[in-house]
C-alpha positions as CSV (number, residue, x, y, z in Angstrom):
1,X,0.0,0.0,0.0
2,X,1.4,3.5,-0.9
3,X,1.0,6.3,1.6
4,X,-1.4,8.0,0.0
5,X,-4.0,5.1,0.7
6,X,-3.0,4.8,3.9
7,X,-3.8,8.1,4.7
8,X,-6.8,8.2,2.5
9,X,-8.2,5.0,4.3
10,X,-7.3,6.4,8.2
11,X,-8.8,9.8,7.3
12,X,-11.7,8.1,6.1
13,X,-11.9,5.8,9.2
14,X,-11.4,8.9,11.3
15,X,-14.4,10.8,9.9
16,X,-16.9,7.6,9.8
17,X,-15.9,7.0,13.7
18,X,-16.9,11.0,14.2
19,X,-20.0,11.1,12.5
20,X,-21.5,8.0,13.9
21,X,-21.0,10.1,17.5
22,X,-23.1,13.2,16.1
23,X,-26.8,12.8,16.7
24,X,-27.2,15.3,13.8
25,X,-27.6,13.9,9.6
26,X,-24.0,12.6,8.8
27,X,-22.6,11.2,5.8
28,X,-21.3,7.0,6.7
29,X,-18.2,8.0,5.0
30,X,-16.7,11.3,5.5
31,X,-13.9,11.2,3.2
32,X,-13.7,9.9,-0.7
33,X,-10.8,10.2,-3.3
34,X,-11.6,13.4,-5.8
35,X,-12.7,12.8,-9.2
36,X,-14.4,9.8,-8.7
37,X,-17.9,8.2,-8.0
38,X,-19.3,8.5,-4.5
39,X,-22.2,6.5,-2.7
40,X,-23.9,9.5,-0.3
41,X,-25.5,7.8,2.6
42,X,-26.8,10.8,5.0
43,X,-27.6,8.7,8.1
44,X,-30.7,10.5,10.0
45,X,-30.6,10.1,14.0
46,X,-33.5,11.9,15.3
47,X,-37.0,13.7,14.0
48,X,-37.7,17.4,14.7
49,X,-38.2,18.0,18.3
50,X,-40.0,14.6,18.8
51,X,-41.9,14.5,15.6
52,X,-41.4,12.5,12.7
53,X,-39.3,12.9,10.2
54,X,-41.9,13.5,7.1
55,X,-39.5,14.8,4.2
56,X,-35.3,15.4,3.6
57,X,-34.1,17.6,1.2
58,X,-30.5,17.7,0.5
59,X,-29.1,20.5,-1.7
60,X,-25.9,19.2,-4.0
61,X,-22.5,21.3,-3.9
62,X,-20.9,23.0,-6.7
63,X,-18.8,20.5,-8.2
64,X,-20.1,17.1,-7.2
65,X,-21.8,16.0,-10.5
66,X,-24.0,13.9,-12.4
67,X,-26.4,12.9,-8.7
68,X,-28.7,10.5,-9.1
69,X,-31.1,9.7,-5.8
70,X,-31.7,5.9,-4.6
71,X,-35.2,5.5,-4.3
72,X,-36.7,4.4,-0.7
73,X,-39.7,2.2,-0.5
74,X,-43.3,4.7,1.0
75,X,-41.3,8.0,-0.2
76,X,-42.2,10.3,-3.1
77,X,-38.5,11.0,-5.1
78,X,-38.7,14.6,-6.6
79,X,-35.4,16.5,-8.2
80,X,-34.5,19.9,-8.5
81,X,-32.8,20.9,-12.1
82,X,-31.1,23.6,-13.4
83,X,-27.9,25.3,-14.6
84,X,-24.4,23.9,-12.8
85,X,-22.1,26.7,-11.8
86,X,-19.3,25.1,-13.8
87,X,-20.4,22.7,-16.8
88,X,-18.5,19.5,-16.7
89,X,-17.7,16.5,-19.4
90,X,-18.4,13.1,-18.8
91,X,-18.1,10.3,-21.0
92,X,-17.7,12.9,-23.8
93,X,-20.7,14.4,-23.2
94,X,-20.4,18.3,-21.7
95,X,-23.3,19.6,-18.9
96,X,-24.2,22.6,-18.3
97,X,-27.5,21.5,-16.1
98,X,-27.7,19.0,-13.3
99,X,-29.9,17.7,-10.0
100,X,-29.7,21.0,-8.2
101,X,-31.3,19.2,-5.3
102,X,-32.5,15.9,-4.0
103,X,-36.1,15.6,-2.1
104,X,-37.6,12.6,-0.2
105,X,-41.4,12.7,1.1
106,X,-42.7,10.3,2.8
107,X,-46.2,8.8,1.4
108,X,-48.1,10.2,4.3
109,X,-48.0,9.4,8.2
110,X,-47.3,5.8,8.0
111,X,-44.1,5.7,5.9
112,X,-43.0,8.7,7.9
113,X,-39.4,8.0,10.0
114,X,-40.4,8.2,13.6
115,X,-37.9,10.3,16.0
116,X,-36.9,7.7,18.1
117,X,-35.6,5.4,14.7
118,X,-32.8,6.4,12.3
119,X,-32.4,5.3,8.6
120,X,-30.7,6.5,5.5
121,X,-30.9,8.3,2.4
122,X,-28.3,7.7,-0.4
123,X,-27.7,9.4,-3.8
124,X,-24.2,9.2,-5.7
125,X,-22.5,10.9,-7.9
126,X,-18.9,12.0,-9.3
127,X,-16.6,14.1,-6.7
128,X,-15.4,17.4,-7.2
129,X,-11.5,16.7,-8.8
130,X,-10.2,19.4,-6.7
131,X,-9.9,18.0,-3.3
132,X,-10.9,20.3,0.2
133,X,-14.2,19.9,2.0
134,X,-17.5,19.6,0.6
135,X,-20.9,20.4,2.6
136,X,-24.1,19.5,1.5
137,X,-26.7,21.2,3.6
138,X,-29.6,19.1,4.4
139,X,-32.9,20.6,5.2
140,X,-35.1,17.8,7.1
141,X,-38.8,18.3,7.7
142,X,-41.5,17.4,10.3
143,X,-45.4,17.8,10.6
144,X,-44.8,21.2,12.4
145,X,-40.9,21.5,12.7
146,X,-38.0,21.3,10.9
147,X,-33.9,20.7,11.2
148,X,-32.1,22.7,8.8
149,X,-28.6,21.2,8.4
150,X,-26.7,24.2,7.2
151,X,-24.4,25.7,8.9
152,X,-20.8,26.0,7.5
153,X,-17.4,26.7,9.0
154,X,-15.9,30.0,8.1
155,X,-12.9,28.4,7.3
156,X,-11.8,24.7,8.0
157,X,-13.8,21.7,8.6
158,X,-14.4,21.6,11.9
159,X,-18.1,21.8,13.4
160,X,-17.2,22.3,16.6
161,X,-19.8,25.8,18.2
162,X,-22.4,25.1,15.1
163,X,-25.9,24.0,16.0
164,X,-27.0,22.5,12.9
165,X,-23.8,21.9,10.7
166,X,-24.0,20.8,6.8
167,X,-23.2,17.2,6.3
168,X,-19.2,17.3,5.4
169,X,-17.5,14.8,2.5
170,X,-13.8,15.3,3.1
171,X,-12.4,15.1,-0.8
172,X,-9.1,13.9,-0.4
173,X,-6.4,14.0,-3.0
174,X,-5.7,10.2,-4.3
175,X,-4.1,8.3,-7.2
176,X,-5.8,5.3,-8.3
177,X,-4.8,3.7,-11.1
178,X,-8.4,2.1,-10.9
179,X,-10.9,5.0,-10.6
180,X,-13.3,5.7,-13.2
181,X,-15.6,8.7,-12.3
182,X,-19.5,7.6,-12.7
């Protein structure tokens, strides 16, 4: 194993062991290689002050491309398109639209995710090939509350002071002689 991958993989052990410790919507892994395809599962702890969680809306960052959502069995899947701040290629093909943003509803009161459960929501899509930190803000709805998952550093990555901080994916600068960006 080169060094690179050993940092990669203890950086990205690092983060998962820190967001499982959060009670706030996490990614399961924190960290991914740039420039190549990523498997988004924002883990969900808790509902909105006791209620249910009835809808999750995650907005996708500047540079993460081509998202596609996983559908989830009792929830409506809706997408958001519309121009990309910087058009990519892929596969020979350029874009200069994309999902914009990723919404889950739950088909009424008895698919809804009930406070005291977690579960997951997963999309995927291509990393930014610049590595640094990458937020996706999160905005998770309840009957008569909401949890909006926003909140960004100033500078850095760390959390630490913010009430309701974005969901981080740490993009970390790797060679692989096996990655193909999907």
């Amino acid at each position: 194993m080169t060094p690179r991958f050993i940092r990669f993989f203890a950086a990205a052990s690092l983060f998962c062991l820190a967001s499982s410790s959060f009670a706030h919507v996490v990614l399961q892994d924190g960290a991914a290689a740039a420039n190549t395809s990523y498997r988004a599962t924002f883990r969900v702890g808790h509902g909105c002050d006791g209620q249910s969680t009835t809808a999750m809306r995650v907005t996708i960052p500047a540079g993460f491309n081509g998202a596609q959502p996983m559908p989830k069995a009792g929830w409506t899947l809706s997408t958001k398109i519309g121009p990309l701040a910087a058009p990519y290629e892929s596969h020979g093909k350029k874009y200069t639209e994309g999902v914009l943003e990723i919404t889950w509803t739950a088909n009424g009161p008895d698919n809804a995710l009930p406070a005291e459960y977690y579960d997951e929501f997963v999309l995927r899509g291509t990393t930014p090939a610049k590595p640094g930190p990458v937020w996706f803000k999160v905005l998770q709805s309840c009957a008569k509350a909401a949890n909006d998952w926003a909140e960004v550093p100033a500078s850095g990555t760390s959390t630490k002071g913010l009430k309701s901080p974005a969901a981080l994916l740490e993009v970390l600068d790797v060679q692989s002689s096996n990655a193909h960006a999907h």
